[in-house]
N, C-alpha and C positions, 0 to 999 in steps of 0.2 A: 504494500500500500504506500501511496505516495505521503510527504510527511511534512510537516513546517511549521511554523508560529504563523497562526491565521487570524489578520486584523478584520473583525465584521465591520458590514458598514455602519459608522457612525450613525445614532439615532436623533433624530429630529423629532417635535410634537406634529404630528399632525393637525392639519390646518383642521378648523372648523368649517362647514357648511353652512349659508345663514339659510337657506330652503324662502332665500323671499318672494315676492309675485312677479312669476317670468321667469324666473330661474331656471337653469337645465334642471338644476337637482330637486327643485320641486317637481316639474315632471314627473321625473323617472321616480320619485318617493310613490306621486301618489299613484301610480300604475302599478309601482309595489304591491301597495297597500287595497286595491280594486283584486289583483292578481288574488290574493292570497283571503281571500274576503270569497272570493268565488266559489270553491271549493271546501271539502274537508278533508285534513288530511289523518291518516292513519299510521300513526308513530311508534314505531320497535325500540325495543331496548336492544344495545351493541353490547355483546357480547364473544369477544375473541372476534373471527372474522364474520360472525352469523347475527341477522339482524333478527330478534327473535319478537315476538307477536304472542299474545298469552288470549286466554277465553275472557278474563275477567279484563273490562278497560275505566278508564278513567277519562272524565271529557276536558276540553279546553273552551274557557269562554271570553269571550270580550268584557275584561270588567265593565267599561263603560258600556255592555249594551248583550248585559250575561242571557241573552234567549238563543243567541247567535253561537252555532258553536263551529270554531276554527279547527278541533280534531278532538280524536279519541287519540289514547294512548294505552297502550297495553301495561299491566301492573303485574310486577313480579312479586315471588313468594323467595321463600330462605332461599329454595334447592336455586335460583337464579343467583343469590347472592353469591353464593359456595361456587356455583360455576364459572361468575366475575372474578372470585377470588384466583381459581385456579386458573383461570386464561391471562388474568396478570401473570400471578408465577412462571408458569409456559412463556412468555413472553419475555421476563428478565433478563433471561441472561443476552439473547441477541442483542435487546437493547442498551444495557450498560457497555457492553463490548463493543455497542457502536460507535466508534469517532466521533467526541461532543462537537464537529465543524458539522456533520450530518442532519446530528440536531438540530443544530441550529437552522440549518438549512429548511428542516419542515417548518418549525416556526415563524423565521423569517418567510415563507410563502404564504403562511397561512395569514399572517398580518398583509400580506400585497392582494392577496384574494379579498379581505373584507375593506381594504381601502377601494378596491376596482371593482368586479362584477359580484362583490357579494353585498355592497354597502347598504344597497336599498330594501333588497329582499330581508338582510338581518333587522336593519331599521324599521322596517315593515313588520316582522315579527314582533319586535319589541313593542310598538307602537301598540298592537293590536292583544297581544298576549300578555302583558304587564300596563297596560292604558299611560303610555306615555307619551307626550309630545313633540313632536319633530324636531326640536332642537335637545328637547331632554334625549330621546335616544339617541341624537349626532351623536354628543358629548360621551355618551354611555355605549354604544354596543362598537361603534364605529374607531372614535377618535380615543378613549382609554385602552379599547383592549389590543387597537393598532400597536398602541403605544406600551401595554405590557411586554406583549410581542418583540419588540424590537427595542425594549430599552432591558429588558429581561436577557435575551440575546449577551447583549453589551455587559451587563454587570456578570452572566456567566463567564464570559472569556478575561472581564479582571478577578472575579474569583480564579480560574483558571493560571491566570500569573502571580500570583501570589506563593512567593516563597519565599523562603528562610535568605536573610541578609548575608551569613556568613558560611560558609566553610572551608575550613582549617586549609590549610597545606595537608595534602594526602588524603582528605574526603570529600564526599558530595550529601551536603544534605539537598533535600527536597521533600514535596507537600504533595500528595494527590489526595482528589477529591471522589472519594467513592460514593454511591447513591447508597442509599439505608439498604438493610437489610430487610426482605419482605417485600410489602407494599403499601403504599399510600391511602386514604381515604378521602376524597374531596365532598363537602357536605357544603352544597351551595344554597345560596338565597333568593328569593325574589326579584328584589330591588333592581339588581342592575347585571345586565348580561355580559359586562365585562368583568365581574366577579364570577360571576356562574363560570364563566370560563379560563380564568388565569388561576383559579386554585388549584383543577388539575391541571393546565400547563404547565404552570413554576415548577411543578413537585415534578411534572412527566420531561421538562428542559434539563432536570439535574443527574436527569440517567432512571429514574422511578418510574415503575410501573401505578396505574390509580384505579381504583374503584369510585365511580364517581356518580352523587347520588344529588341530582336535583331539586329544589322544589317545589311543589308539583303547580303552582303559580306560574314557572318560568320552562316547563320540559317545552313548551311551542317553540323557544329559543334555544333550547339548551340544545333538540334536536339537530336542528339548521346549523349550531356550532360541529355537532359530531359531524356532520357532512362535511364540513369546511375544514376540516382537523384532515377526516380523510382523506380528500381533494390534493389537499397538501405533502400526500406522502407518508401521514404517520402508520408505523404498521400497526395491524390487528393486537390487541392483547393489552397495549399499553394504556390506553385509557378505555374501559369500560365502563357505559353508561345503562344505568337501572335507577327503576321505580319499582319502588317497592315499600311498605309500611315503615313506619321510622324505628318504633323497639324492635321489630323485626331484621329489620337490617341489621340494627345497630349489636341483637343478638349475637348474631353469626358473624358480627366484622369482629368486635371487642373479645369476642372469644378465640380468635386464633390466634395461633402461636406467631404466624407471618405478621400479625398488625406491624406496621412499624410509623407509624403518625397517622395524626388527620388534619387535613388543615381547611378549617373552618369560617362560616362567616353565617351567623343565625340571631338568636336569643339568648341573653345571658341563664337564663333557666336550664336551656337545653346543653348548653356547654357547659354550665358544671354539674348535672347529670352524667354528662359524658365525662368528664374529667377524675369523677367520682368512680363510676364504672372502670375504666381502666386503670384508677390507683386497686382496685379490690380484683383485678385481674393481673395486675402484673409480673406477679409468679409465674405465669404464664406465657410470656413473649419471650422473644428469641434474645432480644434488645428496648432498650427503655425508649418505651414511642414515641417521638416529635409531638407535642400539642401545640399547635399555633391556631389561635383565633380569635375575631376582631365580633368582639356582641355589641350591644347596647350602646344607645347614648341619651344623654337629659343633657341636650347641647344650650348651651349660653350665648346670649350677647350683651354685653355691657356698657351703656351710654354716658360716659361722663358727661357733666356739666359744660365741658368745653367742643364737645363734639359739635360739627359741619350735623344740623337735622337732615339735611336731605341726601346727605350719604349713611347716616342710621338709618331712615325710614327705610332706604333703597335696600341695603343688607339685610331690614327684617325681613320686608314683604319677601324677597327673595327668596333670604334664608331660611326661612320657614313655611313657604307654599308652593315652590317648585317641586314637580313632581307630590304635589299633595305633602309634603310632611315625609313623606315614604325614605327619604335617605337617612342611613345611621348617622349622617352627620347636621341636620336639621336641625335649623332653633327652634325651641318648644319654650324657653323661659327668657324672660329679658327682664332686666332691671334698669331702668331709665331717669336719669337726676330729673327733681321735678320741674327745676328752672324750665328746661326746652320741653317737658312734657308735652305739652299745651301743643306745640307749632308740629312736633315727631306727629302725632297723633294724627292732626289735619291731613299731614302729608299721605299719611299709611292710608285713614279714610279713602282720601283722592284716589288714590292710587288701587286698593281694593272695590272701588265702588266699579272702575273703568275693567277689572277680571271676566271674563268669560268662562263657561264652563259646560262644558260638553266630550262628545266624543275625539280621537283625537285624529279622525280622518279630515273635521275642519279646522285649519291650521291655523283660527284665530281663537279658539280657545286655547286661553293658556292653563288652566283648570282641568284634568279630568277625576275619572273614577279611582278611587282606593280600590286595593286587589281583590278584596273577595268579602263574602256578606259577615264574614266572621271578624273581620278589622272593620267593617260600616257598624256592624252590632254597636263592637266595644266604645268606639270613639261615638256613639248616640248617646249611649249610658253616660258617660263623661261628662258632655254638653247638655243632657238631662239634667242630671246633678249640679251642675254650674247653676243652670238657670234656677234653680230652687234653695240654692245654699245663699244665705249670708252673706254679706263683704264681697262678692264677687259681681261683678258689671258686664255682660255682652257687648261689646260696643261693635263686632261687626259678624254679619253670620251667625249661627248658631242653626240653622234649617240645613234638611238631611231627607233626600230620597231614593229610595231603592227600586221603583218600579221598573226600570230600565234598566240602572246602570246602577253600580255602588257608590252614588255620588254625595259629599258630604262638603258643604261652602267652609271657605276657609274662616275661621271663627277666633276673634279674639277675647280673650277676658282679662281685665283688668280688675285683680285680686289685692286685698288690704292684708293678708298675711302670707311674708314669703316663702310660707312652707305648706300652703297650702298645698292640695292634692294631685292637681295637675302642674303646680312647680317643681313637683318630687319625680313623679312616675311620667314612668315612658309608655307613650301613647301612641306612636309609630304614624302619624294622619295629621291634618291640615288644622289643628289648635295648637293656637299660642296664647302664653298665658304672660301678662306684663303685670310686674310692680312697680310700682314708683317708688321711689325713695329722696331724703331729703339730701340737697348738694351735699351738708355735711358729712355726712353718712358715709360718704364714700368710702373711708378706709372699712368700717365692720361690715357694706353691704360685701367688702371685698369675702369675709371670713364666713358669712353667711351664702355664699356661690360656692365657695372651696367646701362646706361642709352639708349642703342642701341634698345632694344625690351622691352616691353611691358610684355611678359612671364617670370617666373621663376620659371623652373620645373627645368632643371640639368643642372652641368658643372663641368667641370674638370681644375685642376691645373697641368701641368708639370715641376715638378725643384728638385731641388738637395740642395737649398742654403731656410735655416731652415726660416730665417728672412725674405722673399721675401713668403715663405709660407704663416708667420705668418701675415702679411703683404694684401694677396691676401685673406684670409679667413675670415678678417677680411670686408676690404671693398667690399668683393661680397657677403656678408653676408644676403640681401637680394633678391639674383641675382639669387639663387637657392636652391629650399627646399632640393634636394639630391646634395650635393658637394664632390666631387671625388679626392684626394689626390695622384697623379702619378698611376692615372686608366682612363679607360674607362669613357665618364660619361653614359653609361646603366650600365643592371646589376645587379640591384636590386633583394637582394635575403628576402624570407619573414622568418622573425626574427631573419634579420641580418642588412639589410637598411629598414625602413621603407618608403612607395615608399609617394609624393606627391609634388606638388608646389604651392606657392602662386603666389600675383600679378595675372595678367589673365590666369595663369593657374591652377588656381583650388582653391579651400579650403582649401586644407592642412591638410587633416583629414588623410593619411596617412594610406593607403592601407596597409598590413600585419601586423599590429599595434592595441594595444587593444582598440587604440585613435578612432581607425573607429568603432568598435563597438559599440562603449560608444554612437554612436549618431544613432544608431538603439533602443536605451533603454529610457524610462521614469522615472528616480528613485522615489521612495513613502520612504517618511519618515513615521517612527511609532515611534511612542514612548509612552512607557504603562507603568503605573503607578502601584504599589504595595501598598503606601502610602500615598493615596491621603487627600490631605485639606480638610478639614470639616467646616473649619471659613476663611469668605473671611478676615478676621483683621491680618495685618502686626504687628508683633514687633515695629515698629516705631510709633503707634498710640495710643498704652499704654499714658496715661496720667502718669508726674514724679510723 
């Protein structure tokens, strides 16, 4: 085999799309979108090279307009689980032995396929099977997972060079990077279909074979990615993709001896279940399992007294109603000095009164549907309770219909205590809840954010006055893994924020980042001798 130090091509952000009126690429979105509306599709679970099809199915629907169904899906039981498991294993060994430039190579295609002829049909899926918006799925299926894709690439081949600064006269040390031992579990989420797909890539770019389990929100897109995976060259075995019940699977995964990680992206509940589950199994693996993964957040934004209002209001309305609420990194709580209360407020009004909200095949609603009737349930009860409690003010939304669509108005409450119910708890949907507080206050409102929730995934700072910055960065400094400086706190772009949080939301391993890789790899020291000893006797044993 031929051999070298292989420099990939350097990684760029992928440009955005703006999909405006006239545009080519609104075109070709909404002919997507018509395309795939047309039909129903009938979805297998991939398993080694065989696309398998079971009796019992599962449907997919348009949240925004759930009478409409976009496909059935076939639902596996253990004996599929067990089968996944062992088509990985079968699988391993080619694939570690495969030259990581090969690698790279599927991946780097499979990122140029979803920039080129796959952009709009995956955009189209997302839109329709997760109810998002044209420019929310750019951002998301298109331009982050591009950007996994090809900046994942890059950070593998400087993992790859990384080795020991010194060796002596007469040795060689060096570093290789082996994939785990076993295989992988990727346990993906709704939200966003560049997740759903770079948790088994990352772990399947390090040399790792995946079982990979969706869902069931997002298998419409998860499918259309296995297509694009195998389009690209990946062989059979390496990622396998099932639906199947969640303790069920989770049965048959935690129980083998192969586990060797999962790397996650869900509910803080379910991952320490799971984290629990495999400390009371781990007598059992081959090797101590990799856990990485990014849950929960009760994201913040913070208004000082000196902040520009019309870059607060722009950051809330944003931050908190884009894609409904639905991102783990959404503001759900703000606290705002009372001074500019008054004028934030006006602005946010303004600016919520001019939302639309519908389906998202019209591209002037910026508003659509929450995933399914079991998030419309919870987040009604929430805004029930709002309007009947005490101290608590609706000042915009609070109305919710399901006849159609699972669609819930973005709703604010403005709360007199800031520990109320919806300042605490994570709601995953389109309420925000604001306090005000008095300018003075500023330093305790700081102590009361750092100690309010239990998460710390994101938050944002609003001001103008340097000291009060320096000040706020400092003591939320555990409050959130991505902190936002007079922005949004979403947003996150890959190999420019590394996305993650600690506290109960997550590990902190830090999605777009070489950090997440590093814990898909096993390093092997070597170190080889040229001029090895021949007498076990030290210099210091010499008699004077």
């Amino acid at each position: 085999m031929l051999k070298g130090f292989f420099n990939v091509p350097t990684p760029v952000n992928e440009p955005i799309l703006n999909y405006g009126p006239g545009s080519k690429e609104r075109d070709l979105l909404k002919e997507a979108l018509a395309e795939a509306r047309s039909h129903q599709q009938d979805i297998p679970m991939y398993i080694g090279g065989k696309t398998i099809h079971t009796d019992k199915k599962g449907k997919v629907v348009a949240p925004h307009d759930h009478q409409h169904i976009l496909a059935q899906y076939s639902i596996g039981d253990k004996t599929h689980i067990a089968q996944a498991i062992d088509a990985a294993l079968a699988a391993k060994e080619d694939w570690e032995n495969l030259s990581w430039e090969h690698r790279a190579a599927i991946f780097l295609k499979a990122a140029d396929l979803i920039a080129g002829k796959y952009r709009y049909k995956l955009n189209a899926a997302t839109m329709l099977g997760q109810s998002k918006n044209a420019y929310q799925a750019e951002i998301d299926a298109a331009c982050e997972l591009i950007d996994f894709l090809r900046f994942n690439v890059s950070y593998m081949a400087d993992i790859y060079k990384q080795q020991p600064p010194v060796s002596p006269r007469g040795s060689w040390n060096r570093v290789e990077q082996r994939p785990l031992e076993g295989f992988v579990f990727a346990l993906t989420p709704f939200n966003f279909t560049a997740i759903a797909a770079n948790l088994p890539a990352s772990a399947a770019m390090m040399g790792n074979v995946v079982v990979w389990k969706p869902a069931d929100t997002q298998v419409y897109a998860a499918n259309l990615l296995m297509e694009i995976f195998r389009e690209a060259g990946l062989p059979d075995g390496v990622v396998n993709l099932v639906y199947a019940d969640g303790p069920e699977t989770g049965d048959v995964i935690f129980n083998h001896p192969d586990f060797a990680g999962i790397h996650f992206t869900g509910s803080t509940k379910v991952f320490q279940e799971i984290w629990k589950t495999i400390g009371t199994n781990i007598h059992k693996y081959r090797s101590y399992p990799r856990i990485v993964g990014e849950t929960g957040g009760k994201d913040f934004i913070l208004v000082h007294p000196s902040a520009q209002t019309d870059i607060a209001s722009t950051a809330i309305v944003r931050g908190a109603f884009e894609y409904q609420g639905q991102k783990c990194s959404a503001a759900s709580r703000v606290y705002i000095a009372e001074s500019i209360w008054p004028e934030i407020k006006e602005l946010m009004l303004r600016d919520l009164a001019t939302f639309k909200m519908g389906g998202t095949e019209d591209f002037t609603n910026f508003i659509n549907a929450v995933i399914d009737e079991r998030s419309f349930d919870k987040l009604a009860k929430y805004i029930d309770q709002a309007k009947q409690d005490e101290g608590v003010e609706i000042i915009a939304g609070g109305n919710y219909d399901k006849s159609k669509g699972y669609f819930v108005e973005p709703t604010v409450l403005v709360v007199n205590d800031p520990k109320y119910t919806t300042m605490c708890e994570e709601l995953f949907g389109p309420v925000l809840t604001v306090y005000v507080y008095a300018d003075q206050d500023f330093e305790s409102i700081l102590e009361v954010i750092d100690t309010t929730s239990p998460y710390a995934l994101t938050g944002a700072l609003i001001a103008q006055d340097r000291y009060a910055i320096d000040k706020a960065s400092h003591a939320l400094r555990n409050s959130a893994g991505n902190f936002y400086i007079n922005d949004k706190c979403t947003g996150a772009v890959v190999g420019q924020q590394p996305f993650g949080g600690a506290r109960g939301s997550g590990t902190n391993d830090k999605a777009g980042s070489m950090i997440n890789l590093l814990r898909w790899v096993s390093p092997r020291t070597i170190k080889e001798v040229f001029e090895s000893p021949t007498d076990y006797r030290y210099p210091f044993l010499a008699e004077d």
